[in-house]
N, C-alpha and C positions, 0 to 999 in steps of 0.2 A: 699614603697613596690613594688618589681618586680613584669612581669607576672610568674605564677605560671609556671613553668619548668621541664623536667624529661629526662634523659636521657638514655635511653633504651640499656644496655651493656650485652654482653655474655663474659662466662668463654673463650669460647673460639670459634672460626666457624664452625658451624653446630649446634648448641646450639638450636638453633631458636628461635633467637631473630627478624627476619623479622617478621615471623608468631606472635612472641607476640608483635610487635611493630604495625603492620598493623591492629590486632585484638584489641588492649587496643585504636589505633584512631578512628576506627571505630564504641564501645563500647562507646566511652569519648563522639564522635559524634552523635550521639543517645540518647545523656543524653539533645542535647543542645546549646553544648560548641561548640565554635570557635576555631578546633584543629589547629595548624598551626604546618607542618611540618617538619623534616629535617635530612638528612642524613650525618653523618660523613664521611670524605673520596672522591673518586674520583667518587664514581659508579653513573649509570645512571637508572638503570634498576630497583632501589628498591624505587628511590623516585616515580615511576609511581604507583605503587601500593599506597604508603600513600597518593597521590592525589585522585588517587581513593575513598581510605577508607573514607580521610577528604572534599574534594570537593572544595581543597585549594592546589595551589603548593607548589610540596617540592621543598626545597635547599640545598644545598649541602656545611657545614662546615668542610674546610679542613684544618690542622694544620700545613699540610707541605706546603700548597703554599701561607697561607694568617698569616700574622702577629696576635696577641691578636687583636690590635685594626680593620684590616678585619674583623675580627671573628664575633664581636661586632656589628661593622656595619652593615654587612649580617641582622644579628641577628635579630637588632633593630627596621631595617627597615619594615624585611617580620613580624611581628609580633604587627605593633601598633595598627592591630585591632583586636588583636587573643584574647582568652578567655585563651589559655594553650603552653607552645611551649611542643612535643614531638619529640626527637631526636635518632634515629636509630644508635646505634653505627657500627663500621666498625672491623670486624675480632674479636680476642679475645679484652675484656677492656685494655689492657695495650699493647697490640701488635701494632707496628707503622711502620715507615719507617726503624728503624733498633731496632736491639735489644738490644740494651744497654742504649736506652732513649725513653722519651715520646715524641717524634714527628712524627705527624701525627699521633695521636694514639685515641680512645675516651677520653681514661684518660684526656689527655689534653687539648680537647676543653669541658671538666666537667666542669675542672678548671679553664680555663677562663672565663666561661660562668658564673661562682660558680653556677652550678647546681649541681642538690642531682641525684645519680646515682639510677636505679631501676636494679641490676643485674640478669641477668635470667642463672638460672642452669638447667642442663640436671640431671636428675634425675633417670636415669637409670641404675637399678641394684644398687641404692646406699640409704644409710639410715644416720647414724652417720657421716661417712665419709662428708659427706655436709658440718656439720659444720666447718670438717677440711680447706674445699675450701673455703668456705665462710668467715674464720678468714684470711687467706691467703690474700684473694683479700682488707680486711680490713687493712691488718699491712701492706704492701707494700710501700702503701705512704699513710702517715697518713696524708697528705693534702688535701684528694681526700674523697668526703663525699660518703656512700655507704649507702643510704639511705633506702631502703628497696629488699625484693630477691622475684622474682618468680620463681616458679621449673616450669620446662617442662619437659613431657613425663612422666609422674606421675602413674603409678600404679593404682591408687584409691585414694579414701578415710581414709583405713588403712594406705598405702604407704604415705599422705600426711601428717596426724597426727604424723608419725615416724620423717619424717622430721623436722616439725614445734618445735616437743621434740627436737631435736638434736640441731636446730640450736637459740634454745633459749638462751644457753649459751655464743653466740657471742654478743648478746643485739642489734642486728638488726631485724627488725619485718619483719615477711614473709606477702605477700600479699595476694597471691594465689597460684593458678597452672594452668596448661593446662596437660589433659589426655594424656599417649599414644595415639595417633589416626592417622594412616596415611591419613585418609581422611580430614585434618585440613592443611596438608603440602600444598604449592604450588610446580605448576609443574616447573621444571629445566632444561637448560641443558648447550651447551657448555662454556657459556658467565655467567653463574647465572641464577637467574630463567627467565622463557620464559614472555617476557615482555609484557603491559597491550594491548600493539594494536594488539597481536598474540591470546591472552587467550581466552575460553569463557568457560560461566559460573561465571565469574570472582565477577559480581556481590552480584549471590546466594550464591558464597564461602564466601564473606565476611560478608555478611550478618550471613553465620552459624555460623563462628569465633567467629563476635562479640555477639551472643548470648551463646555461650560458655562460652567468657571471663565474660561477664555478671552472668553468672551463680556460676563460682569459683574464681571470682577476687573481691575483696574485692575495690571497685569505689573509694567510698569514704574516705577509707585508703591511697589510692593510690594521691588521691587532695592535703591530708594535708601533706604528703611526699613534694609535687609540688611545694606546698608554703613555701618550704623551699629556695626555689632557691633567691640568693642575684637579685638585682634590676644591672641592665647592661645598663652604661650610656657609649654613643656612640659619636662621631664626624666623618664627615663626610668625607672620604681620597679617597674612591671609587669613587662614583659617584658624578657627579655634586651639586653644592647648588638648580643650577636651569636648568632641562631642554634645554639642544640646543634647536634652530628650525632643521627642518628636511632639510639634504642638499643632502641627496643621499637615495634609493632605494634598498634595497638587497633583492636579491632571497633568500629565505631558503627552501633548500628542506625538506618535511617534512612529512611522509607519514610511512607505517607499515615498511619499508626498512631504514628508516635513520630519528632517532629520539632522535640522544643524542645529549644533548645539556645541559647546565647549565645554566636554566634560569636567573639568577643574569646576568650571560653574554650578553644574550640577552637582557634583562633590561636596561643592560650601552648602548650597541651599539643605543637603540633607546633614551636614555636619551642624547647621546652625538650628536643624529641629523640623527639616519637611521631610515627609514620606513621598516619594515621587511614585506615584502611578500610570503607569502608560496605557494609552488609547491609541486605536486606530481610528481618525476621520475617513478612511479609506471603506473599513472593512466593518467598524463595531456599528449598532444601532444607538445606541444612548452613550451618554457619559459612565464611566468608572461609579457607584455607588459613595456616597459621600464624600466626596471634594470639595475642598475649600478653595480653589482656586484655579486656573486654566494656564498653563503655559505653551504657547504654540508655536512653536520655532520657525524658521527658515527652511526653503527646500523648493522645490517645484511642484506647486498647485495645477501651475499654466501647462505641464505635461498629461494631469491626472483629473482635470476640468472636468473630464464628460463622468468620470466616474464618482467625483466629491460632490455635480452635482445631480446624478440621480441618488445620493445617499442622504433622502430626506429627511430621516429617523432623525441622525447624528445632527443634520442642521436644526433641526427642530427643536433637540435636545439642548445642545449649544447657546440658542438663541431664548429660549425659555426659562433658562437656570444663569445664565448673565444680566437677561432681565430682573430678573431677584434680588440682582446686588449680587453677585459672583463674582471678585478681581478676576478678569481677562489681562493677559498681558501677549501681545500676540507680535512677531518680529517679520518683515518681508513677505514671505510666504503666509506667514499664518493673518497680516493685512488683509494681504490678496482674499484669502478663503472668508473674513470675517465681512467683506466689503461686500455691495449688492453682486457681485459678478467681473469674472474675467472674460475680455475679449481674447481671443488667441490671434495669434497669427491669420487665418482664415476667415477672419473675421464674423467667425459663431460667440453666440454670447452664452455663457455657461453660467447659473446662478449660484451664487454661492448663500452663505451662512443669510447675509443683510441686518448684520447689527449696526455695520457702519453706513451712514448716509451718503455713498460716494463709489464708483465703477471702476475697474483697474483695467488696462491695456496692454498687452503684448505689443512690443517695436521691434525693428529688424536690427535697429543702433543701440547702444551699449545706454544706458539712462541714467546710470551713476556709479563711479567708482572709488572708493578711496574712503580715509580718514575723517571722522568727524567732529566736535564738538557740540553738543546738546545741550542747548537751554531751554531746562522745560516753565512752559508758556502757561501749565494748569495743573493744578493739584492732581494726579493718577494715583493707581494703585503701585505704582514704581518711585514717582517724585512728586519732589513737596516742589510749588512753583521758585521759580528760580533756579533751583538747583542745577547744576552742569554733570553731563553724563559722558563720557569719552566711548566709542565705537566706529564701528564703518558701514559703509553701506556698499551695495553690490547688486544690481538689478537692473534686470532689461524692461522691466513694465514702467507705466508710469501712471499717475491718479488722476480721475478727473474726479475730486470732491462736489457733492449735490448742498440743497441746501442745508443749513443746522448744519454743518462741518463743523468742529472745532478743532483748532491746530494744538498739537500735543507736541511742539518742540519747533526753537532756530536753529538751526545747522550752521555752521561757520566749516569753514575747513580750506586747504587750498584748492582743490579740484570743486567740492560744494561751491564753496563761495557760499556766500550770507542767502538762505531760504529758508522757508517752514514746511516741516514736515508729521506727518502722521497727526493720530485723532486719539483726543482724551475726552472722555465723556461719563461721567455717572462714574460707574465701577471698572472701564473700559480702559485700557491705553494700547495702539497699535501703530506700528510705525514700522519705516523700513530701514531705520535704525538697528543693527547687531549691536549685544553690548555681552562682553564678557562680566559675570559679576564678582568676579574674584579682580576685577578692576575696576568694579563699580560696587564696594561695599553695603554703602548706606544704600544703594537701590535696591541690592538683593534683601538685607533688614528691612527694606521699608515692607517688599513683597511679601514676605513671607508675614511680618505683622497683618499687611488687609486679610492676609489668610486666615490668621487665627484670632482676628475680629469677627470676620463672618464664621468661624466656626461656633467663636462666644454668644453670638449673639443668635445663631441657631440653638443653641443650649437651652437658651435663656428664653426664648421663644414661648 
């Protein structure tokens, strides 16, 4: 017997499936259980919240970058001591990377997984018609097990009972519901909702949730659903059998400004032999003492502009010890920060780091979304030229490169289409490229080798 599994799916986005994914772990956790959790898909912003809820990181299961047998691994790994896995699905259930197949889609890391789906319907304004959705998301692919339905945004009492009638003829059993209640939503905004280092109150909201769900969700209906999930036997292709020792030192900045990250990623790079050290660009004055190397993730600079750029220490520091020959590897946000400066919205200009030769801007339209393939265009501290790297991107800014730019990758993709993006220079690569490296092996090995070149050759000095 496997651990007991569920996979948390909407009709469609905006359903509110965070809100009943974040409320039934934090409800399951309460009860006891050992929730361990995980999100379908690229995003960053919603596994903070189910850490939150469970007291345990989430991970991020994606179908488009990692194989069945990735999938599994992740899986297997984050879960040997968990009581339940619960899994956030990404956009509509069956919506993926394109629309004429399941990849990258929830459907298909169900089915890898052979987890039992819980799908949650929006409920609004509708009665019979339910069941018409609910046989729908059943006969599509009858490979795909759709093991029980919550409604959200429920009416009442009456309104649920209509429901529960309606959708009895499909021989799927409903759980529960969650009320209409705008005070149960989390807050939003450009990127998805405002993530867990921005929020407050964060804690008493979930606390009220999961006393909610407690109240209209049926718990223990909801376990033996769980226990449906097949047993997911794993071998090891990711990470090591055995720990490196540790040969190199990397900064990670990590602070309310830059905080995405896919921890599985981080996992490898220190199982493969890095010591991760965290900094704040926000808060500290200098770098971390002997680092071999910079990693600067994704996040929102363009919120924390006026404050990254009165912290001239840290810029200084940054731009001084990169000039040296330091790998920089910096992703969206950390471009933004490394770049001469962010316009905002209001069109103030904020300075930032200026190791890269070129200005970023804040738009009110969306700049880029989705899946990509990377060919990189020049030797970095990440890739050897040529090489192809698989990620996404997700940004509302957009670049205007100065002179001396040099392009650090072509994008292909279906939304991208064919362009070049980000800057490799010297020791330098940044880009607004996300890239998981537990699905980008040789780039994480490559990284962590510039690290423990330039630590040799400080030695050696």
């Amino acid at each position: 017997m496997g651990i007991p599994a569920l996979v948390i799916a909407g009709t469609h986005s905006g359903v509110g499936k965070t809100t009943v994914a974040v409320g039934l772990m934090a409800a399951l956790r309460n009860k006891g259980l050992r929730v361990q959790p995980f999100k379908v898909g690229p995003d960053y912003i919603d596994p903070g919240f189910h850490t939150l809820a469970t007291g345990r990181i989430s991970r991020n299961l994606d179908g488009w970058m990692f194989t069945g047998a990735g999938l599994k691994e992740l899986f297997t790994r984050a879960t040997r001591d968990a009581d339940l896995a619960l899994i956030e699905g990404v956009m509509g259930l069956f919506d993926g990377a394109e629309p004429v197949d399941e990849v990258g889609s929830t459907a298909q890391v169900a089915k890898k997984l052979g987890a039992p789906v819980l799908l949650v319907v929006d409920a609004q304004g509708m009665a019979r018609s339910a069941a018409a959705m609910v046989l729908g998301y059943l006969r599509l692919d009858p490979d795909l097990k759709v093991g029980a339905v919550l409604f959200n945004k429920v009416g009442g009492e009456g309104h649920f009972r209509l429901l529960c009638d309606a959708v009895a003829s499909t021989g799927v059993p409903v759980v529960g519901y969650l009320p209409k209640d705008e005070g149960l939503k989390i807050q939003e905004r450009h990127l998805g909702l405002v993530p867990t280092q921005e929020g407050k109150g964060l804690r008493e909201h979930l606390d009220r949730l999961a006393a909610r769900i407690a109240q209209s969700v049926d718990l223990g209906a909801l376990m033996r659903v769980a226990r449906g999930a097949e047993p997911v036997a794993a071998r090891r292709s990711i990470f090591p059998q055995v720990p490196r020792p540790v040969r190199a030192r990397i900064g990670l900045a990590r602070d309310r400004a830059f905080h995405f990250y896919y921890q599985d990623g981080l996992d490898l790079l220190q199982e493969l032999g890095a010591e991760l050290v965290e900094f704040s660009p926000l808060q500290d004055e200098k770098l971390p003492e002997e680092v071999d190397a910079l990693y600067i993730g994704g996040g929102f600079p363009e919120v924390f502009a006026r404050e990254l750029a009165e912290n001239e220490a840290m810029k200084r520091s940054i731009k001084r010890t990169a000039r040296c020959g330091l790998p920089v590897y910096a992703e969206c946000g950390g471009l933004m920060y490394l770049s001469e400066g962010i316009t905002g919205l209001d069109g103030v200009f904020a300075p930032m780091v200026g190791l890269l030769p070129g200005r970023t801007r804040m738009q009110r339209e969306l700049a880029a979304l989705g899946y990509v393939r990377a060919r990189a265009l020049a030797d970095s501290p990440v890739a050897r030229k040529g090489d192809l790297l698989v990620g996404h991107e997700f940004h509302w800014s957009t670049l205007d490169p100065g002179e001396g730019w040099r392009w650090a990758y072509r994008f292909s993709g279906r939304r991208a289409g064919e362009k070049t993006d980000g800057y490799a220079g010297g020791s330098i690569l940044a880009s607004y490229l996300h890239i998981h490296f537990g699905a980008n092996r040789e780039a994480c090995e490559r990284f962590l080798a510039a690290a423990a070149a330039y630590r040799a050759r400080l030695e050696f000095a």
